[in-house]
N, C-alpha and C positions, 0 to 999 in steps of 0.2 A: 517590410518586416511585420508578421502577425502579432496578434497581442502576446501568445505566447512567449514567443521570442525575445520579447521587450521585457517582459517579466523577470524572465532569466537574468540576464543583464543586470535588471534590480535585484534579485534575489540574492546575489554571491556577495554583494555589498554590504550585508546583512550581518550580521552580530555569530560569524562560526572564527574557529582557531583552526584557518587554512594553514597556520606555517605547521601544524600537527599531520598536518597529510604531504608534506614536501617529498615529494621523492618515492612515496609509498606505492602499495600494490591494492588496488579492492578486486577481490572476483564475486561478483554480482551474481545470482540466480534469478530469474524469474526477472531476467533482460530487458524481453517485450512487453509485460505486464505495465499497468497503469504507472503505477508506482515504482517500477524496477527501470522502467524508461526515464521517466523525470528525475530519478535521482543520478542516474547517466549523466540527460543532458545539463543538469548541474555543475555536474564535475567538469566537464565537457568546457561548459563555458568560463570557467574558470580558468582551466587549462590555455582558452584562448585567448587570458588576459596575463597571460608569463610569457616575458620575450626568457628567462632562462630555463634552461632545459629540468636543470636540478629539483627546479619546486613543483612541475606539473606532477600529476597524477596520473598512475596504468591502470589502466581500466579493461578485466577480464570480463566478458560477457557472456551470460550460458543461457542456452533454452533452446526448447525443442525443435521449434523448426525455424531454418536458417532461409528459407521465402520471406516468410514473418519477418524476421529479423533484419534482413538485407532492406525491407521498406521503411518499417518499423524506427531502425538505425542507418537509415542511408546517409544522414549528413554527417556521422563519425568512420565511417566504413573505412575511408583511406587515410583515415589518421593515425600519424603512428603511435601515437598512447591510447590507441582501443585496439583491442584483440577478441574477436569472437569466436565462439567454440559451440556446436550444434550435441546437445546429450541429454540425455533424459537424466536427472538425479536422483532419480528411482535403481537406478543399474549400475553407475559408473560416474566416476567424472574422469573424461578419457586426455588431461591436461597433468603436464608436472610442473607447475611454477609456484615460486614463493607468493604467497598470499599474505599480506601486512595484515588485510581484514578481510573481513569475509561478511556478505551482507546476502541473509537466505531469503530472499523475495520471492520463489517461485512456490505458488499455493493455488487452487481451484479458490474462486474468491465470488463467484454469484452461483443464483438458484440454480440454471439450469446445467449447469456443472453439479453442481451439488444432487441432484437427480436425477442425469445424465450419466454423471461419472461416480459414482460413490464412492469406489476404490480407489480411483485416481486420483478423489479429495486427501482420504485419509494416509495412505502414504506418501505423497510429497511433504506433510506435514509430519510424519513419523522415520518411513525407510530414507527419505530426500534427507532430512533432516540428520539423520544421523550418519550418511554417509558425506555428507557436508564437515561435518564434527569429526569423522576420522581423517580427512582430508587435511583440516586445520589443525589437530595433534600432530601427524606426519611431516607437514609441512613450515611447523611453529611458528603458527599465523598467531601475532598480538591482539588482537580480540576477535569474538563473532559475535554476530547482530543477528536475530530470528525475529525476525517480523512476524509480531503476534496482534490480536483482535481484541475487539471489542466484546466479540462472539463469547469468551471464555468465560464472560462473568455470569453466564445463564440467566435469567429472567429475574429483574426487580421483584422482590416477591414483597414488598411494598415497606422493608426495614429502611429503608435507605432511600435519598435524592439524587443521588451520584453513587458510582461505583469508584473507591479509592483502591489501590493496587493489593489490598489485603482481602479485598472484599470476594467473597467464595458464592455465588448465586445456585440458580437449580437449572439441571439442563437432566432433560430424561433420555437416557442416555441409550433406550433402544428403539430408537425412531432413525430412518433415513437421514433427517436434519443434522442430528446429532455428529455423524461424520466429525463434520468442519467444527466446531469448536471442541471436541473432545482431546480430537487427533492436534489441536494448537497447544490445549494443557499437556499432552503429554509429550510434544514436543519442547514446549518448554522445560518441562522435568529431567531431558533428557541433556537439555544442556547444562541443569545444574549436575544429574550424573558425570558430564565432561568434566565438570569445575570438581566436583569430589574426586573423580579417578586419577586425572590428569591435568589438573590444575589449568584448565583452559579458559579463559578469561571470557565470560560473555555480558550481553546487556540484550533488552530484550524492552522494543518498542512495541506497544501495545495501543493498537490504530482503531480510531474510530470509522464510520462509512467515510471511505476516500470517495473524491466529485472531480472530474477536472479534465482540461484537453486533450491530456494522454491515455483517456478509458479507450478501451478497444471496440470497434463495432460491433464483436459477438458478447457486449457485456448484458447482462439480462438484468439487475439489480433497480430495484423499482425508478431510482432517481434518473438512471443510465437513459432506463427507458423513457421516461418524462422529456430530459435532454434533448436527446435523438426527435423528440415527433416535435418538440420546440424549434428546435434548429430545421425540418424540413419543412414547417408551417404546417404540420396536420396538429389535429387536434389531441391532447394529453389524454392519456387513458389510464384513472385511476380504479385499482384493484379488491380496495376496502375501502373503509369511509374513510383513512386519510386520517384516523387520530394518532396512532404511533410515532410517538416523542424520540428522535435520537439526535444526536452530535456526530456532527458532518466535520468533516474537513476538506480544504480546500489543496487539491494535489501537491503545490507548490508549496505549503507551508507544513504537509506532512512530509516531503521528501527533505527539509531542512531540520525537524525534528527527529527523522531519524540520524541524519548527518551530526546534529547536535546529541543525542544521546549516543551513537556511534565514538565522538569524540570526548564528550564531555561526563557521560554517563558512569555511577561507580558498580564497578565489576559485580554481576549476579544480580542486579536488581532491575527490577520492568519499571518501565513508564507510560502510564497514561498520555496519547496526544489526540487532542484535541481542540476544535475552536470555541468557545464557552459563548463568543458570541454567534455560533450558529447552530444552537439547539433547536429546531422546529418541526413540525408532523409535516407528515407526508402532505398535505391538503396544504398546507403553510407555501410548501412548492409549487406543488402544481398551480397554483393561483399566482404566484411571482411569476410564474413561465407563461401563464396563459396571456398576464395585463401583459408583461413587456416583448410579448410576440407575436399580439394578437390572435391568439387561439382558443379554442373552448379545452374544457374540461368533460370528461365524458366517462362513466361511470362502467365495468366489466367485469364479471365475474370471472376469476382465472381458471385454465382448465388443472384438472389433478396434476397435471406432470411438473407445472408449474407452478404448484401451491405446494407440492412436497419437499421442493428446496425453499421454500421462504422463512423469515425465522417467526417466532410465535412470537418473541419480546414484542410490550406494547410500549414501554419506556426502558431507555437504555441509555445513560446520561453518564462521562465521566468523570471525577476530579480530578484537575492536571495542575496540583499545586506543584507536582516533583517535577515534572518535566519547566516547569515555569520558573522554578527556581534553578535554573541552569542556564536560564537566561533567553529561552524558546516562547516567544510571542507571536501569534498567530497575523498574518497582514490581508489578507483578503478576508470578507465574509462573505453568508451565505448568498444575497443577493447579487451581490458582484459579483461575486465567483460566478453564477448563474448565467451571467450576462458575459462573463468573458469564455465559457467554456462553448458557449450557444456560436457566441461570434467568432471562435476558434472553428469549430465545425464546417460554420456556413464559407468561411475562408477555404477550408481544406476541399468542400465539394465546388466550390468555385475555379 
């Protein structure tokens, strides 16, 4: 059993109100995604700790491609409380079942997506989004959950230490970059539109840089890439000088924060998540990755295509008194997470 896997096991033990989910339905977007996977195999393992039928959880799964997926979710595939469904959320959701909740994970979420796909960023987060929300009136799903960013609060423009969920930043708004955090605020607006029109019950988790075993190999976000040359022993290839300040989280403990604002959270308001104890610069990483894997660190300037999706924030710090007061305490930090997502990897190419 990988470290992952043990984690799991620990996690479901953890401080959530599972008899709140007995019997329910979530239909998941954005399946294979970092984040859309681990909060799966959450549920997943939980599921496999109920000998009665009554309290497990159905678990709908959506994304694009069903290759992906079938790998991705190969150890849920023939279970009968997962259901998987291949569709873009851009077009259609080609599924008629009742949905208790609805959790919209699927979003472009690094650079080279974001410069690659521009469009693709900004309607998953707009068109996806709101055909997700007609879904969930149609189908009088009990809340939805849009997975929203860190990205929305635009650049510390130096009022503030932390961003608290009121806090409005600057993002200039006709740049390439701008896509992905624009298209997340107006996603969010669109869900309090659902709550004004149609009185649709949402909450709305607002994610610092997620880190963790279930990132994807095509993920390009500066830590991903740190990871990835950690875990195969080449040397770390940092992109700037490594000063830029943010708040990381560790997968396993944002996929329980969403779970916990999903259940616990009051209707129409965002939450900050975050691990407070893993605010660090870029350079703060690469140096953790280099001692404990013996590798160098080695300095590169990016090319255009890949400096056009990066974000300009040089500090990006959140406050998660709301989310903490709900009872969501973060249990991995930065450095262990480091060392278990590294050791996660070198297991899986083993």
């Amino acid at each position: 059993m990988n470290t992952y896997q043990q984690d799991l096991k620990e996690y479901i033990t953890h401080n959530l109100p599972w008899d709140k989910l007995f019997g329910k339905t979530i239909l998941i977007s954005g399946a294979t995604g970092m984040l859309g996977k681990c909060i799966i195999d959450l549920i997943m393992e939980y599921n496999h700790t109920q000998n009665n039928s009554d309290t497990r959880v159905t678990i709908h799964a959506l994304s694009r491609n069903p290759e992906t997926a079938s790998k991705r979710l190969e150890q849920h595939w023939n279970d009968e409380n997962f259901f998987y469904t291949s569709c873009d959320v851009n077009t259609d959701i080609p599924i008629d079942v009742s949905a208790d909740y609805i959790i919209h994970a699927a979003s472009n979420t690094h650079p080279l997506q974001y410069s690659n796909d521009p469009i693709g960023t900004i309607t998953s987060n707009v068109i996806g989004t709101k055909n997700l929300l007609d879904y969930a009136v149609s189908h009088n799903t009990e809340r939805f959950c849009f997975l929203s960013s860190v990205e929305i609060y635009g650049e510390n423009r130096g009022d503030t230490d932390k961003f608290d969920e009121t806090y409005l930043g600057y993002i200039d708004c006709n740049t390439l970059r701008a896509g992905y955090p624009e298209s997340k605020r107006l996603g969010e607006a669109l869900c309090n539109a659902y709550y004004q029109t149609n009185k649709l019950d949402f909450v709305i988790p607002r994610l610092s840089r997620i880190y963790g075993p279930t990132m994807l190999p095509t993920d390009s976000k500066a830590i991903a890439q740190f990871i990835k040359k950690a875990a195969a022993g080449e040397d770390i290839i940092l992109k700037s000088a490594g000063n830029q300040l943010y708040s990381y989280t560790y997968v396993l403990d944002a996929a329980m924060a969403v779970l916990i604002t999903l259940l616990k959270g009051n209707c129409t308001e965002a939450y900050n998540i975050s691990d407070t104890d893993s605010e660090v610069t870029l350079r703060q990483i690469t140096e953790w990755l280099a001692e404990d894997n013996n590798v160098k660190v080695t300095f590169e300037i990016p090319d255009s295509i890949e400096q056009a999706g990066y974000s300009t924030a040089t500090k990006a710090l959140l406050d998660t008194a709301k989310i903490s007061a709900l009872g969501w305490l973060s249990q991995i930090h930065m450095r262990e997470g480091l060392k278990k997502t590294v050791q996660s990897l070198k297991s899986e190419t083993e």
